[in-house]
VEXDREN-2710 file (C-alpha; in Angstrom, 1 decimal):
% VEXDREN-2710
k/r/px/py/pz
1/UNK/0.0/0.0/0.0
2/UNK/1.7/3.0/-1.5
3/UNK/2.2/6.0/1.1
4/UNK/1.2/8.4/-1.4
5/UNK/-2.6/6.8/-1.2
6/UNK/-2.5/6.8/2.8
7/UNK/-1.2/10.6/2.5
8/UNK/-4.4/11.6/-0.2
9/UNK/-6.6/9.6/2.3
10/UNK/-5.6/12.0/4.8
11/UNK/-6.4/15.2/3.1
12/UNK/-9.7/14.0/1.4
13/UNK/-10.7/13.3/5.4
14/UNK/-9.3/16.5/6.4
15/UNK/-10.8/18.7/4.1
16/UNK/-13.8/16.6/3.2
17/UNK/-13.2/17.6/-0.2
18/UNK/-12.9/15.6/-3.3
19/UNK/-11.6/18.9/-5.2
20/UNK/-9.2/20.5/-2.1
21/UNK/-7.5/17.0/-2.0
22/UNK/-7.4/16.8/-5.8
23/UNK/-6.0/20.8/-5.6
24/UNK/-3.3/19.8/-2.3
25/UNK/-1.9/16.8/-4.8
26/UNK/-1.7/17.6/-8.6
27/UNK/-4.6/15.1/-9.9
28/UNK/-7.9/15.1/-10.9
29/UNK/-11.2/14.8/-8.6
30/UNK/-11.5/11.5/-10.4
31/UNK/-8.0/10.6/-9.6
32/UNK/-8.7/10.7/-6.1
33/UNK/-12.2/8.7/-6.5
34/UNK/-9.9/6.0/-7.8
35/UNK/-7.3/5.9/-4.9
36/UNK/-10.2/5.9/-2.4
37/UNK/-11.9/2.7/-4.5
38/UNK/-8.4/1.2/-4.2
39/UNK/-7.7/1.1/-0.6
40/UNK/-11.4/0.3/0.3
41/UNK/-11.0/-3.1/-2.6
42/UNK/-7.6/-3.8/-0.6
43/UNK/-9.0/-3.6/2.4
44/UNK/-12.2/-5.0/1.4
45/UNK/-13.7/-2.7/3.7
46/UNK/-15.9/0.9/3.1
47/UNK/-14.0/3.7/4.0
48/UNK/-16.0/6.7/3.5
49/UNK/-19.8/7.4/3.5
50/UNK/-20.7/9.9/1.0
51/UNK/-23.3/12.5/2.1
52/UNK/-24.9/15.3/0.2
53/UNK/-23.0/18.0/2.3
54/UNK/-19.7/16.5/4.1
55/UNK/-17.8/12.7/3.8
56/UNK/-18.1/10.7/7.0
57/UNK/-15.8/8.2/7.8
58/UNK/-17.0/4.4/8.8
59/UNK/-15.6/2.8/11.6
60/UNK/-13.1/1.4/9.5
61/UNK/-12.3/4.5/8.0
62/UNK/-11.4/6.0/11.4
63/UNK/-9.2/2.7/11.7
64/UNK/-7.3/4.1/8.7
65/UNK/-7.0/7.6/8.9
66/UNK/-5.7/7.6/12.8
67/UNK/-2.7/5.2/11.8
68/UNK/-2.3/6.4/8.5
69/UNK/-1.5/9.6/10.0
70/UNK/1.1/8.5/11.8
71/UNK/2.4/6.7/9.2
72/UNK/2.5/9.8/6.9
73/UNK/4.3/11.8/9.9
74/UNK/7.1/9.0/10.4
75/UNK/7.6/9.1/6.8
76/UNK/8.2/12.8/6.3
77/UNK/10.2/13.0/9.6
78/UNK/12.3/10.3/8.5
79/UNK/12.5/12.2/5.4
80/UNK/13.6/15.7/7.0
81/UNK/15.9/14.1/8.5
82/UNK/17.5/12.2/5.7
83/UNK/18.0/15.3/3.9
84/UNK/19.0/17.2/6.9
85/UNK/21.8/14.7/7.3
86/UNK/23.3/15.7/4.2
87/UNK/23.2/19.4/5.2
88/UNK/20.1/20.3/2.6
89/UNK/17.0/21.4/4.3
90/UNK/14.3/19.6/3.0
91/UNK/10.2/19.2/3.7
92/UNK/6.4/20.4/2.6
93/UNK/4.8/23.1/4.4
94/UNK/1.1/24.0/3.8
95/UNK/0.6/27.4/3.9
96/UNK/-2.7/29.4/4.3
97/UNK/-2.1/33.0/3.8
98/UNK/-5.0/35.7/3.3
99/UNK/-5.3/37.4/-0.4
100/UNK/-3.3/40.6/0.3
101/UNK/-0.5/39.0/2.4
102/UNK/-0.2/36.3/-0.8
103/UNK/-0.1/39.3/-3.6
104/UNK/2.0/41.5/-1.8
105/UNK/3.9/40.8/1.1
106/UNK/4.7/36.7/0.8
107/UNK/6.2/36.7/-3.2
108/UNK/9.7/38.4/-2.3
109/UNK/10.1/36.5/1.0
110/UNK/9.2/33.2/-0.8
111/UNK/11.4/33.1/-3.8
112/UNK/14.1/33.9/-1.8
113/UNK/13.3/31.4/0.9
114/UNK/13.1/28.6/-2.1
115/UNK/16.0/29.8/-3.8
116/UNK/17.7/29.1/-0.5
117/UNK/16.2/25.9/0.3
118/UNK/15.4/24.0/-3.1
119/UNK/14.6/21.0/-1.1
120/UNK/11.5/22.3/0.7
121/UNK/8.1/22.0/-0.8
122/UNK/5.9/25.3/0.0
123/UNK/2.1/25.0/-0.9
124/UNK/0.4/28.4/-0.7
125/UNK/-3.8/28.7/-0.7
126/UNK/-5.0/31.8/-0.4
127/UNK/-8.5/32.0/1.7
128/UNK/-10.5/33.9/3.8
129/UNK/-9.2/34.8/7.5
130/UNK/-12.0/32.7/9.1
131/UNK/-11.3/29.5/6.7
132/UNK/-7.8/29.9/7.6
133/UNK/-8.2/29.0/11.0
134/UNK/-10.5/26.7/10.5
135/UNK/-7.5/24.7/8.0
136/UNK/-5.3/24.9/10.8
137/UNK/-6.9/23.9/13.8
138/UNK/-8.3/21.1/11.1
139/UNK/-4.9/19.8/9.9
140/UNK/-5.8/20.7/6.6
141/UNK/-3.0/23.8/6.7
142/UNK/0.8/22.9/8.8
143/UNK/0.5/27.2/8.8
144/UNK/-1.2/29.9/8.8
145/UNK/0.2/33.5/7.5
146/UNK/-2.2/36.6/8.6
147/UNK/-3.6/39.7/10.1
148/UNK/-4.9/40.4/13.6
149/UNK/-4.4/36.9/14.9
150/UNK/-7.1/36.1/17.3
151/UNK/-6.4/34.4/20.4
152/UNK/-7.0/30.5/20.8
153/UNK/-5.8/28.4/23.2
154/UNK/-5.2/25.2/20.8
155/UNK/-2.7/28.1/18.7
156/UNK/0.9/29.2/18.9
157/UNK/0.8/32.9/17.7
158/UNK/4.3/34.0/16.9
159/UNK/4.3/37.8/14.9
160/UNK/5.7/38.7/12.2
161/UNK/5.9/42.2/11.1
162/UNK/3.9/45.3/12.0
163/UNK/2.3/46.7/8.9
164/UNK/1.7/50.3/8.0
165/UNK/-1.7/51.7/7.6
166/UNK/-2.3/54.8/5.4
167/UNK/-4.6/56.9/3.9
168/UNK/-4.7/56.3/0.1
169/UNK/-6.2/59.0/-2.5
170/UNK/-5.6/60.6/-6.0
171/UNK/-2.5/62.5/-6.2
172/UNK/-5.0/65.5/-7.0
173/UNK/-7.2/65.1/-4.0
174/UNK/-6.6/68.0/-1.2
175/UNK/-5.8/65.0/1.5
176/UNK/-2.6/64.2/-0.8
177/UNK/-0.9/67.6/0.2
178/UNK/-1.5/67.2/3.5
179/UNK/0.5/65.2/5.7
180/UNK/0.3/63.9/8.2
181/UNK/-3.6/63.9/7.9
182/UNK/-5.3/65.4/10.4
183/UNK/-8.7/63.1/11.6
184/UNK/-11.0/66.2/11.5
185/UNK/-10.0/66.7/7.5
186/UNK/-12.1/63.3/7.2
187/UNK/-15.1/64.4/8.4
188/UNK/-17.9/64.1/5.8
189/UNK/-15.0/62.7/3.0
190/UNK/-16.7/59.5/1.0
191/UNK/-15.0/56.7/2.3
192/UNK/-14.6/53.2/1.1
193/UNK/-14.5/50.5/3.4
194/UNK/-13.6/46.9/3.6
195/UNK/-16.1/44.7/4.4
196/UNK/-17.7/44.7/8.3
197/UNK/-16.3/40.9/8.8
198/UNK/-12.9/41.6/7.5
199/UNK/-10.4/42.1/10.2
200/UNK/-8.7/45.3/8.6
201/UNK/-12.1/47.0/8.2
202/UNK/-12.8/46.0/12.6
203/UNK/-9.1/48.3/13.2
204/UNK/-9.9/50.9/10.9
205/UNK/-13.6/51.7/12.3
206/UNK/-11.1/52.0/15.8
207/UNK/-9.2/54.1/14.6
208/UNK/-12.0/56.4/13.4
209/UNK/-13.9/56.1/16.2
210/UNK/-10.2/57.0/18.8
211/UNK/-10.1/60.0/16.7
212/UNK/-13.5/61.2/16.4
213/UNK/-13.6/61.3/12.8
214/UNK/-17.0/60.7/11.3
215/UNK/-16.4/59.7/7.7
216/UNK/-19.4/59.0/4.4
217/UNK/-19.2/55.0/3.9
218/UNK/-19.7/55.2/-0.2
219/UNK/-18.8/51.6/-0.7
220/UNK/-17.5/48.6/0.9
221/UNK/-15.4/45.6/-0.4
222/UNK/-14.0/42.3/0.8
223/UNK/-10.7/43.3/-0.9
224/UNK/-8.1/45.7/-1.2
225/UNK/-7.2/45.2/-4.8
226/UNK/-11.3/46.7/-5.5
227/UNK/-11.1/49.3/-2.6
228/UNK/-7.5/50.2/-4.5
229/UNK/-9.1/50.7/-8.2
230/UNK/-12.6/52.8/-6.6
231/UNK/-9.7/55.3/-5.2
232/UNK/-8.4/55.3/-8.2
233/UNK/-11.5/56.8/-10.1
234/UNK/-12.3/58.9/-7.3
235/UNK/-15.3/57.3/-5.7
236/UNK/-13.6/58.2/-2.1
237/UNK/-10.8/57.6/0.3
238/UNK/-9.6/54.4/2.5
239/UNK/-7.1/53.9/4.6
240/UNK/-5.3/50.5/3.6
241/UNK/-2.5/48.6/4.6
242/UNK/1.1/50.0/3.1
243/UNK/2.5/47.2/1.9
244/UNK/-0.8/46.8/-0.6
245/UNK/0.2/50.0/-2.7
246/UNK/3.8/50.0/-4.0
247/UNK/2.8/49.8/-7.8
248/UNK/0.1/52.7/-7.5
249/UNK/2.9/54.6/-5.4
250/UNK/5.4/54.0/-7.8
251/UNK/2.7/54.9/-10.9
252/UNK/1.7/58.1/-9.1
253/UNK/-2.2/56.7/-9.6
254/UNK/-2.6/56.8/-6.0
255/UNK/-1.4/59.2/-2.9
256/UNK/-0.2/57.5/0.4
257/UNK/-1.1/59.9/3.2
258/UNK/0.6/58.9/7.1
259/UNK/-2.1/59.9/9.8
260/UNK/-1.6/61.9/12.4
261/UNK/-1.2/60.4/16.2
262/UNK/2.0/57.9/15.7
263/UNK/2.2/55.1/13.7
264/UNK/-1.1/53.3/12.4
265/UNK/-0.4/49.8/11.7
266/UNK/-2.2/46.2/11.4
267/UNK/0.0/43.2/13.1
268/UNK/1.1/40.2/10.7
269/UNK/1.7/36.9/12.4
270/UNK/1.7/32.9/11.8
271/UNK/-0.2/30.2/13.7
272/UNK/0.0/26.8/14.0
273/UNK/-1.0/24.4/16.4
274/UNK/0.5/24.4/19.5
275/UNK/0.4/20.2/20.0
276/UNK/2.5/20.9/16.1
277/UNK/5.8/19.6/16.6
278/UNK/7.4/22.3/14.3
279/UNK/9.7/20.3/11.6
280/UNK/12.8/22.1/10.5
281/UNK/11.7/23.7/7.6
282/UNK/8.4/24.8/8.9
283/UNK/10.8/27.0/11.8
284/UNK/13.0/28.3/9.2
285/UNK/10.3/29.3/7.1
286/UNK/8.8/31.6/10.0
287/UNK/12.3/32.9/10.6
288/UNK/12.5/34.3/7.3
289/UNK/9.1/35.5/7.0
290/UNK/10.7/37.6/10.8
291/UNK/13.7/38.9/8.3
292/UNK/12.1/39.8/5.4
END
């Protein structure tokens, strides 16, 4: 019984998804149909009852996923360390990053982290900040890479970065020539939000609300790239994380403004489970995710 089945097993249980455990290993939905007929004709047993709305394992099923998993985790230990003897760093990490970390933050830090370490495997899915926790606590994800990390007690929170927020708007707008903004030049401005349940949009309503400025919400988005392209045609202002805008910057389509009272910034950290024993590569990975 090839490993390679016993590992697919495990993601189709952990993300009781055909497609995600087709997506986490190169092959087709059918593909992984096939390797789940296999091991239930070898084992002449049924694995896997398959409801309208999620996959429930049999008894048998929970036979094989709990030692398959530890047969997964021997063999890529045994693997690290193989490669580690010979002074290469070597392993897969699962990463779960949210979309603007993954466009603009993670690129630069990853190629040179995998130009670095050849040897190490690094799967990036980019999802919503709710989902990712949800893949980490689940085992579907080793990591996860985002903002405002909420507290859990079954995660290890390690930060990252700090991450400039600014006040974006066209290079003509008044708000461009001053700097830093003042709060009370908000009042009445059209502004365009992120989306109530995004974790950027919960800090920036703070920082409104600290200051006292009373701002026009005109529109609201569950991403920065559309909030980005509104300010652009001069539907109204936002105030968006710095790292998101280096190309408008550089372009002059957009005006970064700092605000007034200190630095305004939105916290970047990685979780993982704290019962995760943290495999070489995985810690290396975080360390240069610190550096960068």
């Amino acid at each position: 019984m090839h490993i390679e089945r016993l590992k697919l097993f495990c993601d189709l249980v952990e993300t009781e998804s055909f497609t995600k455990a087709a997506q986490l290993n190169d092959l087709t939905q059918s593909a992984v149909s096939q390797v789940l007929n296999t091991l239930e004709r070898l084992l002449d047993s049924q694995l896997v009852e398959r409801g309208k709305n999620r996959l429930r394992l049999t008894p048998q099923g929970e036979v094989l996923y709990d030692h398959s998993q530890r047969i997964v985790q021997s063999y890529d230990t045994l693997h690290d360390r193989l490669w580690a003897g010979g002074g290469v760093l070597a392993g897969k990490i699962r990463l779960a990053t949210i979309y603007s970390l993954g466009l603009h933050v993670l690129p630069s830090c990853l190629g040179k982290f995998l130009k670095a370490h050849p040897g190490v495997n690094v799967r990036v899915e980019y999802l919503h900040a709710s989902e990712i926790y949800r893949d980490v606590l689940g085992g579907v994800a080793d990591m996860g890479f985002l903002a405002y990390p909420s507290r859990d007690a079954r995660l290890e929170i390690v930060p990252v970065r700090k991450d400039p927020l600014v006040l974006i708007c066209p290079p003509q707008h008044p708000l461009a020539r001053t700097e830093p903004m003042r709060f009370k030049s908000l009042m009445g401005q059209d502004f365009v939000h992120f989306q109530q349940d995004v974790p950027t949009r919960k800090a920036v309503d703070k920082i409104l609300r600290d200051n006292n400025a009373s701002v026009v919400t005109a529109l609201e988005f569950d991403n920065v790239e559309t909030i980005k392209r509104t300010v652009e045609i001069g539907a109204g202002v936002a105030i968006v994380p710095q790292a998101t805008i280096k190309r408008e910057k550089a372009s002059r389509s957009l005006a970064a403004v700092r605000m007034e009272g200190g630095e305004h910034f939105r916290p970047l950290a990685v979780i993982y489970l704290k019962a995760k024993a943290l495999p070489p590569a995985m810690k290396r990975f975080i360390s240069s995710l610190k550096e960068s």
